[in-house]
C-alpha positions as CSV (number, residue, x, y, z in Angstrom):
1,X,-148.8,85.2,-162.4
2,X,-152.3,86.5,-161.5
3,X,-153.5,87.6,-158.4
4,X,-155.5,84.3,-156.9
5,X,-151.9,82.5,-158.2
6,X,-150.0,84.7,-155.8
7,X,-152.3,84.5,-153.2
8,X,-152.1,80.3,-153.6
9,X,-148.4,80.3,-153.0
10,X,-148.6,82.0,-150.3
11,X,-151.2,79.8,-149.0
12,X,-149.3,76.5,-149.4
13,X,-146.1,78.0,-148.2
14,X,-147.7,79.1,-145.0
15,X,-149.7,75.6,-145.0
16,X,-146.5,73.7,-145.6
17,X,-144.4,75.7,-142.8
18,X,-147.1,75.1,-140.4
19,X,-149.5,72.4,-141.1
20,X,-151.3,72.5,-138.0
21,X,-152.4,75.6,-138.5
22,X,-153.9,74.9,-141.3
23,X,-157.7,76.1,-140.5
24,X,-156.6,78.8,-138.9
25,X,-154.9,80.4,-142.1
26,X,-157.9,79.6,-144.0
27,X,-159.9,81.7,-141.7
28,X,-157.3,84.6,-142.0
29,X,-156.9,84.1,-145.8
30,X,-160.7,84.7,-145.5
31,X,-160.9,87.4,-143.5
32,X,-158.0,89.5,-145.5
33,X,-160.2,88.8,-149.1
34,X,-162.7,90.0,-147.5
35,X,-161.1,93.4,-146.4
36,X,-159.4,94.2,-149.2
37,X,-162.6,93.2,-151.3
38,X,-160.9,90.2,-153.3
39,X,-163.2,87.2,-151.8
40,X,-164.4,86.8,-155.2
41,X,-160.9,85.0,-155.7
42,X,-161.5,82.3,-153.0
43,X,-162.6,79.6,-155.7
44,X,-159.9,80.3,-157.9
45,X,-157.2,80.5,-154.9
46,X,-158.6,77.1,-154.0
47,X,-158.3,75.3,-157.9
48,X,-154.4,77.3,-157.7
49,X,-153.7,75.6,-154.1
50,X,-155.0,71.9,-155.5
51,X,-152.2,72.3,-158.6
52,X,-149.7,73.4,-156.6
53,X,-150.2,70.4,-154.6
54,X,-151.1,68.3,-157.6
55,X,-147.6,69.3,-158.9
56,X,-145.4,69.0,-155.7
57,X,-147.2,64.7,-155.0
58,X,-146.1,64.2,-158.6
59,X,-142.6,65.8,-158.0
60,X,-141.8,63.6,-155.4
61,X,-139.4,60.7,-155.8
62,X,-142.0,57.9,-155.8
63,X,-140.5,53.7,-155.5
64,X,-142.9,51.3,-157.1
65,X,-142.3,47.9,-156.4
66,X,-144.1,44.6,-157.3
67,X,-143.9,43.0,-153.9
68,X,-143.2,44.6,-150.3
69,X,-139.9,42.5,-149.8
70,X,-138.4,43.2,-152.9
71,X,-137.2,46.4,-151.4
72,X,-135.0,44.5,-149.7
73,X,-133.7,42.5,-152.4
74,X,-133.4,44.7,-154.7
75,X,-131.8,47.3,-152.8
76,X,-128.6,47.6,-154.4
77,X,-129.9,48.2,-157.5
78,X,-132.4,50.8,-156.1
79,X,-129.4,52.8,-154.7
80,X,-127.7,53.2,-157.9
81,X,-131.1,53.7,-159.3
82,X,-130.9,56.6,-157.0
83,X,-127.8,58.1,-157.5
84,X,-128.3,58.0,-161.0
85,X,-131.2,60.0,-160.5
86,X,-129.2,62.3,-157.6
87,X,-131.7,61.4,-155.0
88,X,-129.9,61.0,-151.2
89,X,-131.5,57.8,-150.3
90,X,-134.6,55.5,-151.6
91,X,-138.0,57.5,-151.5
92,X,-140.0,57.2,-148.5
93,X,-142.9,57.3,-150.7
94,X,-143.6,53.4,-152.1
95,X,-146.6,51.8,-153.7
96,X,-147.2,48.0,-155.0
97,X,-148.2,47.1,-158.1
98,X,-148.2,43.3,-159.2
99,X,-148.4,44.1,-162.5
100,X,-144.4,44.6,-162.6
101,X,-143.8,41.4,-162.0
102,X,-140.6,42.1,-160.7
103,X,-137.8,44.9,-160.4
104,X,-139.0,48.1,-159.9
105,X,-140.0,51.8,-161.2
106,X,-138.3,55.0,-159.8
107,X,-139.5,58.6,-160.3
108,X,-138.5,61.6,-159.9
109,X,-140.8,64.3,-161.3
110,X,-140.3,63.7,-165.1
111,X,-137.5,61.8,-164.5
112,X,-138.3,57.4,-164.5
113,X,-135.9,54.7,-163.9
114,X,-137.7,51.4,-164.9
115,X,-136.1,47.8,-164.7
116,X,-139.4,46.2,-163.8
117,X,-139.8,42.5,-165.8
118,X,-143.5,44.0,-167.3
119,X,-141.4,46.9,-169.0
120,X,-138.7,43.9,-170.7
121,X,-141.3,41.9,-171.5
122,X,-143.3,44.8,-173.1
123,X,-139.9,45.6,-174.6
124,X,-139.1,41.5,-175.9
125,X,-143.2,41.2,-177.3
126,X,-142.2,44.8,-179.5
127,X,-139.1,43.7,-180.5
128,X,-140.4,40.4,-181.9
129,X,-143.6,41.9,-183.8
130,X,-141.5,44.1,-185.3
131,X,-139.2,41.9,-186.5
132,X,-141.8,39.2,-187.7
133,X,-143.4,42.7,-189.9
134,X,-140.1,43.3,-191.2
135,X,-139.5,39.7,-192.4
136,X,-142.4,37.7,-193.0
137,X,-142.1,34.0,-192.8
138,X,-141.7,32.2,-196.9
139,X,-144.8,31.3,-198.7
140,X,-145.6,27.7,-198.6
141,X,-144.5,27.5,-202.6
142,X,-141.6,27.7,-201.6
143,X,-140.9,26.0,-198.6
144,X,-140.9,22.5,-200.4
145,X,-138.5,20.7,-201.7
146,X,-139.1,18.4,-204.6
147,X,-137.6,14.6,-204.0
């Protein structure tokens, strides 16, 4: 871990703890570079501070569903979802995306549960190309009979 890495922790945990301070421990961040001659560090503190927080928006359990009241209809299969995942309750965090069609997509950091009807259809159109390449249809030859 370098130094501007260490410094970026500690600037996130501080920010996190207390969030309305947040201007306030830039200005000290600042002002302690300064003294101990490190404010040659502030750009790379500040790329470290925008993974970290990169990192921690992508590790939170996220719900994408295709329309706002399937929540509700689909919301004992999102709590299984959950508990398969070993999340205490649905995400707060929830987008839209009308491309699923229906069901959803939960994840958790690397972690995706996905019963959304784009992902079976994607799944059903693979399937079937596959299978069509594996065993192409008879030449025409063939395919007649002789009366």
């Amino acid at each position: 871990m370098t130094l501007a890495d260490a410094y970026a922790r500690a600037l996130v945990a501080c920010a996190t703890a207390r969030p309305d301070d947040a201007a306030a421990l830039v200005a000290a961040l600042r002002a302690s570079l300064a003294r101990r001659g490190h404010l040659r560090l502030l750009p790379s503190i500040i790329r470290a501070c925008e993974r970290l927080l990169q990192f921690r928006a992508l590790s939170q359990p996220r719900l994408v569903l295709a329309r706002p009241d399937d929540a509700t209809a689909l919301e004992k299969e999102i709590s299984a979802a959950c508990a398969a995942l070993g999340l205490s309750g649905a995400p707060a965090l929830r987008e839209m995306d009308p491309t699923l069609i229906g069901g959803f997509v939960l994840t958790d950091g690397a972690r995706r549960w996905d019963t959304s009807h784009k992902r079976a259809l994607i799944a059903l159109y693979d399937t079937l190309r596959r299978a069509a390449a594996a065993d192409p249809a008879p030449p025409a030859s063939r395919a007649r009979t002789s009366a």
